[in-house]
N, CA, C and O atoms as CSV, one atom per row, in Angstrom:
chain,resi,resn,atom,element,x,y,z
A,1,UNK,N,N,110.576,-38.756,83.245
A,1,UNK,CA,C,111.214,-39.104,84.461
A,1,UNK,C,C,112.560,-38.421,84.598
A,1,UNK,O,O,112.861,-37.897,85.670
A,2,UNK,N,N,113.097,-38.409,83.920
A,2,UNK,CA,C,114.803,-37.874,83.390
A,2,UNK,C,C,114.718,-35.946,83.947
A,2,UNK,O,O,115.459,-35.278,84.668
A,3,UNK,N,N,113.322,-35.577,83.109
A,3,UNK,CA,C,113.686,-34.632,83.848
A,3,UNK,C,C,112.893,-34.279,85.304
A,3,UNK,O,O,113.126,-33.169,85.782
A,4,UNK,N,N,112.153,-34.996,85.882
A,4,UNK,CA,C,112.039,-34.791,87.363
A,4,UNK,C,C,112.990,-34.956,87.946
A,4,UNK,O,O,113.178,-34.289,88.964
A,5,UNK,N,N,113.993,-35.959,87.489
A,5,UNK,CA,C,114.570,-36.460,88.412
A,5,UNK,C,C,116.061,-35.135,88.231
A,5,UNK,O,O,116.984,-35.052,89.042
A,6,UNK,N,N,115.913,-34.295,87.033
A,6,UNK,CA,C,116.911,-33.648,87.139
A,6,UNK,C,C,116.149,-32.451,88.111
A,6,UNK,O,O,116.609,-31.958,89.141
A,7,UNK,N,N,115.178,-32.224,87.622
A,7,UNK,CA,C,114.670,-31.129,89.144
A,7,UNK,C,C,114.899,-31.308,90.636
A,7,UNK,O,O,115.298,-30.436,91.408
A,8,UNK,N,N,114.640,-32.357,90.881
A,8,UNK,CA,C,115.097,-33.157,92.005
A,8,UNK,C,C,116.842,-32.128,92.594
A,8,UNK,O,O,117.034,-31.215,93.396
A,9,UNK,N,N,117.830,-33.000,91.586
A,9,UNK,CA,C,119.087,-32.054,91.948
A,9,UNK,C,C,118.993,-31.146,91.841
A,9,UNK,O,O,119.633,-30.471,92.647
A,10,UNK,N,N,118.128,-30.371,90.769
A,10,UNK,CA,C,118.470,-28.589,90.705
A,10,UNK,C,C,117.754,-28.273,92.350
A,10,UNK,O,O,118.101,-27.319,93.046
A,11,UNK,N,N,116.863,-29.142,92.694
A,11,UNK,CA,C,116.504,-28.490,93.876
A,11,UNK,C,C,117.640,-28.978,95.346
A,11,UNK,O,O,117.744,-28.433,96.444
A,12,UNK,N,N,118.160,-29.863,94.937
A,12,UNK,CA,C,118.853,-30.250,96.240
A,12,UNK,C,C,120.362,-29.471,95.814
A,12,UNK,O,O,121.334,-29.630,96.552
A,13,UNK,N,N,120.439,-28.810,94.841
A,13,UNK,CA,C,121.995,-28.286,94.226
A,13,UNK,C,C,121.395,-26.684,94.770
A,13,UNK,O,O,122.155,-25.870,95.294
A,14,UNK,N,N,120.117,-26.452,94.570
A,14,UNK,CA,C,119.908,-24.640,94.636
A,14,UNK,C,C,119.395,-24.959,97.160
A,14,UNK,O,O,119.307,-24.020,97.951
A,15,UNK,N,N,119.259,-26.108,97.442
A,15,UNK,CA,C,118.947,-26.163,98.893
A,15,UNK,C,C,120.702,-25.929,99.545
A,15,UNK,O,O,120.982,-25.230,100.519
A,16,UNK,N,N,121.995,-26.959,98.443
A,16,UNK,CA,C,122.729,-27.035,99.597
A,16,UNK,C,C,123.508,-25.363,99.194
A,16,UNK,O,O,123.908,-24.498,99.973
A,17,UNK,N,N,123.503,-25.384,97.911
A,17,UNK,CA,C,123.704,-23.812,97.846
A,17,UNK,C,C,123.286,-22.430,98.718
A,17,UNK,O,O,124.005,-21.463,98.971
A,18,UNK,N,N,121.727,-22.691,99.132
A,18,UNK,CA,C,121.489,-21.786,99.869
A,18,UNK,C,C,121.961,-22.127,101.057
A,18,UNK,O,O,122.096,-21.164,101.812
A,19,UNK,N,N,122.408,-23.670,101.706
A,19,UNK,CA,C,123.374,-23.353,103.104
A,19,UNK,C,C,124.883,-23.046,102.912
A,19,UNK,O,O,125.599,-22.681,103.845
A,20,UNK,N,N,125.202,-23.173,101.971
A,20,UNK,CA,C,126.542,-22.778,101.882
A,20,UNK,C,C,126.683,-21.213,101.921
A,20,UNK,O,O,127.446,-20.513,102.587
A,21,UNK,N,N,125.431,-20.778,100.739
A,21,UNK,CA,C,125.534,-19.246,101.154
A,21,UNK,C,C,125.444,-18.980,102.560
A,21,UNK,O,O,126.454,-18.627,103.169
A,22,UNK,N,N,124.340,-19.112,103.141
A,22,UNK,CA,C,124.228,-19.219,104.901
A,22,UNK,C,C,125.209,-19.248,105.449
A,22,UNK,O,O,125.485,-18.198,106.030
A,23,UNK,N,N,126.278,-20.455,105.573
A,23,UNK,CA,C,127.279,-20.441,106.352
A,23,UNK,C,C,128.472,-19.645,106.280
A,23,UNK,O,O,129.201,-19.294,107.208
A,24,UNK,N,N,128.591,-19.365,104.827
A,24,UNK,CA,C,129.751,-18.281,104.380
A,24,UNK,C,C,129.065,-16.903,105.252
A,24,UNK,O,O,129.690,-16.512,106.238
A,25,UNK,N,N,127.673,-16.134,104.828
A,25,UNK,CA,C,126.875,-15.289,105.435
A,25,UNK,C,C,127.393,-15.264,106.631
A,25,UNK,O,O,128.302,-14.450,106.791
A,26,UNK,N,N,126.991,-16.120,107.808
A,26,UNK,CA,C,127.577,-16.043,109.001
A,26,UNK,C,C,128.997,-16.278,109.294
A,26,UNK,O,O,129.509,-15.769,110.292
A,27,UNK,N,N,129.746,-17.107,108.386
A,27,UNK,CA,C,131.255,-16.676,108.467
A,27,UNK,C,C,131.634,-15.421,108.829
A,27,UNK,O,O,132.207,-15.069,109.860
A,28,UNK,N,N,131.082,-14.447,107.431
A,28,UNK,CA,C,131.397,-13.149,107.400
A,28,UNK,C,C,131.218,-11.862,108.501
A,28,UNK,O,O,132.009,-10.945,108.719
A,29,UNK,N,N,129.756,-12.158,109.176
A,29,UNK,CA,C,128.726,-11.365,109.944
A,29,UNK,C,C,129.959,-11.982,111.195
A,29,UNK,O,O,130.447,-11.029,111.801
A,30,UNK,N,N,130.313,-12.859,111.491
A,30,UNK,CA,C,130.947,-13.189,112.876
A,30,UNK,C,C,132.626,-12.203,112.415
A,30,UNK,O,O,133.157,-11.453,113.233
A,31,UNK,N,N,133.015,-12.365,111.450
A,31,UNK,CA,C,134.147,-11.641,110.884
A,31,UNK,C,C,134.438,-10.404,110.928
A,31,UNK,O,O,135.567,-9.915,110.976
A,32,UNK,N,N,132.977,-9.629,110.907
A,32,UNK,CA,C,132.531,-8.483,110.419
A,32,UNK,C,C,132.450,-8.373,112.425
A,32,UNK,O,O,133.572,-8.048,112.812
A,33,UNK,N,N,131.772,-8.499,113.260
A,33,UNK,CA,C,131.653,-8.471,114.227
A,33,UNK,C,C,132.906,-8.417,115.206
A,33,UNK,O,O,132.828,-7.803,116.270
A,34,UNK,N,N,134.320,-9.225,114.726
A,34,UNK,CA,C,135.564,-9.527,115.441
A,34,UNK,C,C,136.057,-7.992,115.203
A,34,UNK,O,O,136.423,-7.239,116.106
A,35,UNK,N,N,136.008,-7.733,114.086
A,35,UNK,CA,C,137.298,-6.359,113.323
A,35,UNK,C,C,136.392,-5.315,114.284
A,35,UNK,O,O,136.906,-4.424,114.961
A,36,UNK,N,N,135.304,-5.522,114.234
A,36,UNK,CA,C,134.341,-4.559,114.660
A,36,UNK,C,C,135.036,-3.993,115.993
A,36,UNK,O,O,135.300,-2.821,116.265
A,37,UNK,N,N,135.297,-5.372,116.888
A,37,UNK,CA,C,135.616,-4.893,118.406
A,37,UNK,C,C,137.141,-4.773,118.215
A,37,UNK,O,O,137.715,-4.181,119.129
A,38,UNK,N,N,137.787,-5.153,117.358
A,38,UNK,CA,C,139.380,-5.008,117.271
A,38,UNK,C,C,139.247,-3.193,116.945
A,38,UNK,O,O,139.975,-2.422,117.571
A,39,UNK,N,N,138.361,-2.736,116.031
A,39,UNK,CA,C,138.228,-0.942,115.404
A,39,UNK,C,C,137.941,-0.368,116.623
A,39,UNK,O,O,138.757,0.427,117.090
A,40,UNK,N,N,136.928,-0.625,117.225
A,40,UNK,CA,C,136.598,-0.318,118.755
A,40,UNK,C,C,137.523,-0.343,119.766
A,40,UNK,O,O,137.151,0.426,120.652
A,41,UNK,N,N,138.908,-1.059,120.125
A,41,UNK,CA,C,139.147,-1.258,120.776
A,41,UNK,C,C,140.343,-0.282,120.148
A,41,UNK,O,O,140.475,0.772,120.770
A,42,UNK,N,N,140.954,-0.410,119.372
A,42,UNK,CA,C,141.787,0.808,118.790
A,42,UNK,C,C,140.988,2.060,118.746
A,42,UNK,O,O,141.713,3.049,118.853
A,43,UNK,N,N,140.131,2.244,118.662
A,43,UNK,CA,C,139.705,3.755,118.841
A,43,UNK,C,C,139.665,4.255,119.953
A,43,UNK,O,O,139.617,5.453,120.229
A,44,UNK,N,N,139.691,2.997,120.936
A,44,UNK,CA,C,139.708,3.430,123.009
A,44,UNK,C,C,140.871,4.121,122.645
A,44,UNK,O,O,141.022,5.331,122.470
A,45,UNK,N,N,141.746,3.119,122.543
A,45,UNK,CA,C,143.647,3.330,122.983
A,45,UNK,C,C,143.572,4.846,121.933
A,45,UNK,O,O,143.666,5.984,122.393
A,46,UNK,N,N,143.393,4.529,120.540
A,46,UNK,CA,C,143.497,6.153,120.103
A,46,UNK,C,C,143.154,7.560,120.945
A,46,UNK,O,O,143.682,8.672,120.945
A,47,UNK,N,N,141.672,6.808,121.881
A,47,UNK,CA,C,141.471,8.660,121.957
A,47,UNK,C,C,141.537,8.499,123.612
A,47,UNK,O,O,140.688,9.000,124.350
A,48,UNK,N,N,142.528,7.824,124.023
A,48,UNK,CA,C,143.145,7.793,125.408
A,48,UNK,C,C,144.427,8.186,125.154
A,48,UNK,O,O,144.799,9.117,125.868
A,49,UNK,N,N,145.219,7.776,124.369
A,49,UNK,CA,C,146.612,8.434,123.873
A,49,UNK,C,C,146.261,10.317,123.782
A,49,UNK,O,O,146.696,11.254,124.451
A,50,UNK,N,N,145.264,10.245,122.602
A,50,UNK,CA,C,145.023,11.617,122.465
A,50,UNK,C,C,144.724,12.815,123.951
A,50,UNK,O,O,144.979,14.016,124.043
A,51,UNK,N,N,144.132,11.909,124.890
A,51,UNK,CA,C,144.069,12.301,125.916
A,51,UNK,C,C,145.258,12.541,126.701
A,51,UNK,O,O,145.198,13.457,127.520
A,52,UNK,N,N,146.007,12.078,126.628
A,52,UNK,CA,C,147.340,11.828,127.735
A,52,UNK,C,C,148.531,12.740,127.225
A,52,UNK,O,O,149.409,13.302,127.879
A,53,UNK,N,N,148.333,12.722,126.079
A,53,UNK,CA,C,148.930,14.263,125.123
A,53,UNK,C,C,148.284,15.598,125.552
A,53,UNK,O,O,148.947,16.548,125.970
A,54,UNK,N,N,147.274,15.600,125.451
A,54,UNK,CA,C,146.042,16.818,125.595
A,54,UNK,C,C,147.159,17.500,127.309
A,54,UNK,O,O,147.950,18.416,127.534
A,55,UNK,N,N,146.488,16.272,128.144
A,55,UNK,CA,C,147.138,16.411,129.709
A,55,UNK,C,C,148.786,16.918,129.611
A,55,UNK,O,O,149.558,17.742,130.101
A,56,UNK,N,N,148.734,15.834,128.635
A,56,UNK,CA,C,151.208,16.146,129.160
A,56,UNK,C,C,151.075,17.945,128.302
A,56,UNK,O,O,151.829,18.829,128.708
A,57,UNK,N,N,150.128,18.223,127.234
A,57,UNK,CA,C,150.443,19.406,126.757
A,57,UNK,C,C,150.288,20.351,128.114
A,57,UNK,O,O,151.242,20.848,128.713
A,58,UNK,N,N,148.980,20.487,128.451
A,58,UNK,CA,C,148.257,21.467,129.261
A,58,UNK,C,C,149.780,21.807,130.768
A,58,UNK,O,O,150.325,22.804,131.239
A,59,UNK,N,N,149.879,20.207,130.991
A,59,UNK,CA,C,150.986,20.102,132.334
A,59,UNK,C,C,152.466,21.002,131.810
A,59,UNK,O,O,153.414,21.431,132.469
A,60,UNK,N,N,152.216,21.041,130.600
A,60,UNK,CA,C,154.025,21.491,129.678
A,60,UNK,C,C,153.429,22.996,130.231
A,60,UNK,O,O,153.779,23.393,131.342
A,61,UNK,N,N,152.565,23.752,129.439
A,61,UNK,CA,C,152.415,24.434,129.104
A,61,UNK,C,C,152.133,25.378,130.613
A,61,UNK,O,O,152.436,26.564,130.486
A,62,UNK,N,N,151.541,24.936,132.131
A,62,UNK,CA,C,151.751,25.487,133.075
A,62,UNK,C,C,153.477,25.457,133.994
A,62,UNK,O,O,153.916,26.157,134.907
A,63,UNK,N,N,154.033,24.375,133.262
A,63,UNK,CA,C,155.456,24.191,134.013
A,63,UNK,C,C,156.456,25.470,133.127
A,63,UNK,O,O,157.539,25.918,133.502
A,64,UNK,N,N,155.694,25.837,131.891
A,64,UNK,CA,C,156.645,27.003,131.197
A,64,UNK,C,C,156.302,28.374,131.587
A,64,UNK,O,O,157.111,29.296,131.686
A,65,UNK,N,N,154.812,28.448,131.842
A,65,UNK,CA,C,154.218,29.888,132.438
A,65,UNK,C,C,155.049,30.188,134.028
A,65,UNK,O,O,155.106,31.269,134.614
A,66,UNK,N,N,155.605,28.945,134.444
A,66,UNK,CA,C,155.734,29.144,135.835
A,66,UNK,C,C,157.388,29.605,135.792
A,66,UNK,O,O,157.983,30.525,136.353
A,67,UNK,N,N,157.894,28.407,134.756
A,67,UNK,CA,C,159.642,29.326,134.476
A,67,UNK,C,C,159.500,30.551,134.274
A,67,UNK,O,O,160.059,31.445,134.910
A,68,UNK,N,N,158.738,30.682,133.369
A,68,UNK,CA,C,159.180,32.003,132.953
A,68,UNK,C,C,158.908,32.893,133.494
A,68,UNK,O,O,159.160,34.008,133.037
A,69,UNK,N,N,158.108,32.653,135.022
A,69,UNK,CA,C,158.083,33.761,136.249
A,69,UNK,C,C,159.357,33.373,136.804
A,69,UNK,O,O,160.326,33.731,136.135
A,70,UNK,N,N,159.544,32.869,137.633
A,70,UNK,CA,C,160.540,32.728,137.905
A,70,UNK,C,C,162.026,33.202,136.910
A,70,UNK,O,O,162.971,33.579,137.603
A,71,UNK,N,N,162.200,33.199,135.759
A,71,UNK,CA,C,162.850,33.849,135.164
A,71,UNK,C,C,162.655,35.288,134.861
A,71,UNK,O,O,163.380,36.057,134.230
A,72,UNK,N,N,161.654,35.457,135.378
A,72,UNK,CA,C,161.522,37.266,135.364
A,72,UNK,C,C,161.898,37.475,136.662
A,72,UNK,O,O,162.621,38.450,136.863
A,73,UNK,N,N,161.658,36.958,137.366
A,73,UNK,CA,C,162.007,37.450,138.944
A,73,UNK,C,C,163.653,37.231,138.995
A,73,UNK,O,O,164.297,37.995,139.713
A,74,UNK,N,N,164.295,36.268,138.292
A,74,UNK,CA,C,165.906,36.351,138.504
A,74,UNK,C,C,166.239,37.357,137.289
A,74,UNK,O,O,167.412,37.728,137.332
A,75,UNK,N,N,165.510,37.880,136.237
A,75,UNK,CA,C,165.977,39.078,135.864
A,75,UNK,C,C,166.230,39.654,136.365
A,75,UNK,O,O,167.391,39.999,136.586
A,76,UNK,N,N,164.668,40.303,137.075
A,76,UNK,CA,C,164.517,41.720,137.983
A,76,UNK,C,C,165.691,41.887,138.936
A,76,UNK,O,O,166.283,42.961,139.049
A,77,UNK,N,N,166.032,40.715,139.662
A,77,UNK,CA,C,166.873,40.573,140.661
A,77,UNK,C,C,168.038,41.055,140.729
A,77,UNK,O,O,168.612,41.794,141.529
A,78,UNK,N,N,168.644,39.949,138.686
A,78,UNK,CA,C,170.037,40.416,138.722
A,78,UNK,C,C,170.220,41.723,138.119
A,78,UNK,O,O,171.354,42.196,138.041
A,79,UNK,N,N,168.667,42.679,137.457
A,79,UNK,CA,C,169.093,43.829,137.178
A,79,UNK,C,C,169.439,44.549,138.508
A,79,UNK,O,O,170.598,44.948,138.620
A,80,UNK,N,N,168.585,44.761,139.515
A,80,UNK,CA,C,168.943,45.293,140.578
A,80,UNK,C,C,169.950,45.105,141.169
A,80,UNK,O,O,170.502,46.048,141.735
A,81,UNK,N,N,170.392,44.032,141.198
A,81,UNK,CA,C,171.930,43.782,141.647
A,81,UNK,C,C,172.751,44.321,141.156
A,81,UNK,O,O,173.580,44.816,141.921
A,82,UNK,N,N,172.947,44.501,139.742
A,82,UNK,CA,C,173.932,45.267,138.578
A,82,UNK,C,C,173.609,46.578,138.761
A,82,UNK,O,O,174.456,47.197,138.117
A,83,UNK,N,N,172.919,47.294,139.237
A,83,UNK,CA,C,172.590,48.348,139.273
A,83,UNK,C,C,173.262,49.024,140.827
A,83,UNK,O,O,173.972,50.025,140.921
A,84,UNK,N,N,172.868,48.285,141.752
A,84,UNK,CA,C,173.482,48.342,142.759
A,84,UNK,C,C,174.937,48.592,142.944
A,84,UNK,O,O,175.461,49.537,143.535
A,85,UNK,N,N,175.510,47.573,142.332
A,85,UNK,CA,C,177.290,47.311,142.071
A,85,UNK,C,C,177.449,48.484,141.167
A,85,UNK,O,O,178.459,49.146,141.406
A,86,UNK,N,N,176.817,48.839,140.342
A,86,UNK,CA,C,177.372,49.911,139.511
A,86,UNK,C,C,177.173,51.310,140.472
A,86,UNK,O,O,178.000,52.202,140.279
A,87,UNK,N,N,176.282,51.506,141.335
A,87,UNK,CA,C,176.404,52.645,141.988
A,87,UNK,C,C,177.192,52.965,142.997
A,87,UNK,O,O,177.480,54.125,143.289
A,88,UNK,N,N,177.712,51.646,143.775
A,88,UNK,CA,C,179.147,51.430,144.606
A,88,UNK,C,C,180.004,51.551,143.429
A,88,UNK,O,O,180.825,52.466,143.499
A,89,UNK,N,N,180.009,50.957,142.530
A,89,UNK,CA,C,181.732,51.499,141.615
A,89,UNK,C,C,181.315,52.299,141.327
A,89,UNK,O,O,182.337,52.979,141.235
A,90,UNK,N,N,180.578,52.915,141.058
A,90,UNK,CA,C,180.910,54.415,140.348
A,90,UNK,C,C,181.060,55.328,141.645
A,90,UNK,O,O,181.842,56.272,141.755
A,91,UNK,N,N,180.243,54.911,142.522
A,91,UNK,CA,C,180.949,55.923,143.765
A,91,UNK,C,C,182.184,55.701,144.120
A,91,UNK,O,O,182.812,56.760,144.122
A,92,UNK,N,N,182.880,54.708,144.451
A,92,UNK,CA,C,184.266,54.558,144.030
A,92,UNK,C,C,185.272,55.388,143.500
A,92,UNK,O,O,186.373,55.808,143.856
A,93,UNK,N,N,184.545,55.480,142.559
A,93,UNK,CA,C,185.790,55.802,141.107
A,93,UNK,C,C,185.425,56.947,141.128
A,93,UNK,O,O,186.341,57.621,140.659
A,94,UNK,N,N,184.447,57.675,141.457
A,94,UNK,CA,C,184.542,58.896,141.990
A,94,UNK,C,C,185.137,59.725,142.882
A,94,UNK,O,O,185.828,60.719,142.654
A,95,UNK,N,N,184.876,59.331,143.721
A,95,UNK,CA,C,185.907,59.266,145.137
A,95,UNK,C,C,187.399,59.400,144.694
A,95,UNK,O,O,188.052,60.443,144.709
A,96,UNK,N,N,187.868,58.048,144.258
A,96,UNK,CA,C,189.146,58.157,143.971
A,96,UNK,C,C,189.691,58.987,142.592
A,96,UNK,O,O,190.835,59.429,142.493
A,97,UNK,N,N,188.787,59.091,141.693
A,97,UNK,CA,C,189.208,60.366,140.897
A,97,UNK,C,C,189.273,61.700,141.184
A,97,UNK,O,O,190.016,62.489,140.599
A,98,UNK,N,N,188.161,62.106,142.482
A,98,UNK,CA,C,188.728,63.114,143.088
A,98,UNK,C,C,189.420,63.367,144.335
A,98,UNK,O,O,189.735,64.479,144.759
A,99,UNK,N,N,189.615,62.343,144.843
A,99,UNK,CA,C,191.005,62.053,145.263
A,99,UNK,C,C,192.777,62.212,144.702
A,99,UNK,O,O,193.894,62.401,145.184
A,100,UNK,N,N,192.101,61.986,143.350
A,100,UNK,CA,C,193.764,61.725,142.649
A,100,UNK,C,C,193.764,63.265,141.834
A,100,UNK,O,O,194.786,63.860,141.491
A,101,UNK,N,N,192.553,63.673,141.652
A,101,UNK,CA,C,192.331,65.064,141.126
A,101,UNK,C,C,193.086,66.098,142.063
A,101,UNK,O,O,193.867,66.919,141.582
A,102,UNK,N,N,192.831,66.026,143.362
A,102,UNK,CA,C,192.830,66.971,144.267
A,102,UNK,C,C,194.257,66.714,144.619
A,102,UNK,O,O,194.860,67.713,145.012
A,103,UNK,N,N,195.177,65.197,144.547
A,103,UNK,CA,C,196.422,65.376,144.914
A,103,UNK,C,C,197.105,66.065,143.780
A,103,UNK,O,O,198.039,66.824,144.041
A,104,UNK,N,N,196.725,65.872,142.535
A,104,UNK,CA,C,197.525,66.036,141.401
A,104,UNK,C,C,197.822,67.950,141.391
A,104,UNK,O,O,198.882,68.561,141.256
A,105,UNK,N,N,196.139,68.565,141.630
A,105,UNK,CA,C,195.960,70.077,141.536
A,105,UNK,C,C,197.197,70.194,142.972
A,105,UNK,O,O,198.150,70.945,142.767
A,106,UNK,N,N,197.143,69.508,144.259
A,106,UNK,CA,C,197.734,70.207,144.935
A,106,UNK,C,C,199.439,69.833,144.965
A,106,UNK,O,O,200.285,70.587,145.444
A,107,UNK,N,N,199.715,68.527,144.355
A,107,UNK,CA,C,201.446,68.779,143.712
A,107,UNK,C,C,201.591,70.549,142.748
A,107,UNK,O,O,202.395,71.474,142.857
A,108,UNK,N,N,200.289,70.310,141.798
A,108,UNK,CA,C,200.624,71.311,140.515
A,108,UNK,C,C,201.539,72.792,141.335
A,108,UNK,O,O,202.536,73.471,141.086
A,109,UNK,N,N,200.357,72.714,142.522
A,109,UNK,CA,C,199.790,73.745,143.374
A,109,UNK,C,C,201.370,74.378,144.132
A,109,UNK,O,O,201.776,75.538,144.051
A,110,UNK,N,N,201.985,73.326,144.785
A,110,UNK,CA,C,202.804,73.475,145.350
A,110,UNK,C,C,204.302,73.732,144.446
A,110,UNK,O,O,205.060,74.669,144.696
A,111,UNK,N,N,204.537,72.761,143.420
A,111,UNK,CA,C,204.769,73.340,142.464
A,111,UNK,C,C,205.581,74.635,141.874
A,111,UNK,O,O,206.781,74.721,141.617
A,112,UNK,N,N,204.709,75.461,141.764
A,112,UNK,CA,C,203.800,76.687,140.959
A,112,UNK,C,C,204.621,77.590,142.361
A,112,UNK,O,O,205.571,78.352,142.184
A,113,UNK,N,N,204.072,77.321,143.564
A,113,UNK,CA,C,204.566,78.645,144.417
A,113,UNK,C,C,205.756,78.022,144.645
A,113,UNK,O,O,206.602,78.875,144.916
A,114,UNK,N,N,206.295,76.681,144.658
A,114,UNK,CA,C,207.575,76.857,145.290
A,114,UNK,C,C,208.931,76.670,144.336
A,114,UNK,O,O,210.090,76.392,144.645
A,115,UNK,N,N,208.195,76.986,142.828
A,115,UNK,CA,C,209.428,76.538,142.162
A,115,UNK,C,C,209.632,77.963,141.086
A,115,UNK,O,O,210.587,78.018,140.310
């Protein structure tokens, strides 16, 4: 009798065991299921960030192609401008160097015969 009656518990010790395993089991599987949509839901925001970088790069990268036309065109501009001004001063300073040439030869000039 002693030992039926210990079979008895080994069977009601190995029944509540197998619900305890069970309920821990589905503890876990519902656990396993939460992180699941928390990993999921960080991997949205990850590869939407990654996206919005991708965009702000691409948007950088046409707002610099576009300076840097525009900075060729105020090169070109202010070379031509400098170029310009330099061909008025140098006509200038031409002018007036042979201007100051031609008074200087014709003091020498006068000078020479009247002294």
């Amino acid at each position: 009798m002693a030992y039926i009656t210990a079979c008895k518990y080994v069977i009601m010790l190995a029944g509540e065991t197998d619900t305890l395993i069970a309920s821990r089991l589905q503890s876990l599987e519902q656990g396993v299921e939460h992180l699941d949509g928390k990993v999921a839901a960080l991997d949205d925001k990850v590869s939407h960030v990654i996206q919005m970088n991708a965009e702000i790069m691409i948007q950088s990268n046409e707002n610099f192609r576009d300076m840097r036309s525009q900075l060729d065109d105020h090169r070109s501009e202010l070379k031509r401008s400098i170029h310009q001004i330099k061909g008025q001063y140098s006509t200038r300073c031409q002018l007036f160097t042979f201007g100051l040439g031609l008074a200087v030869w014709t003091m020498f000039m006068a000078w020479v015969m009247w002294g």
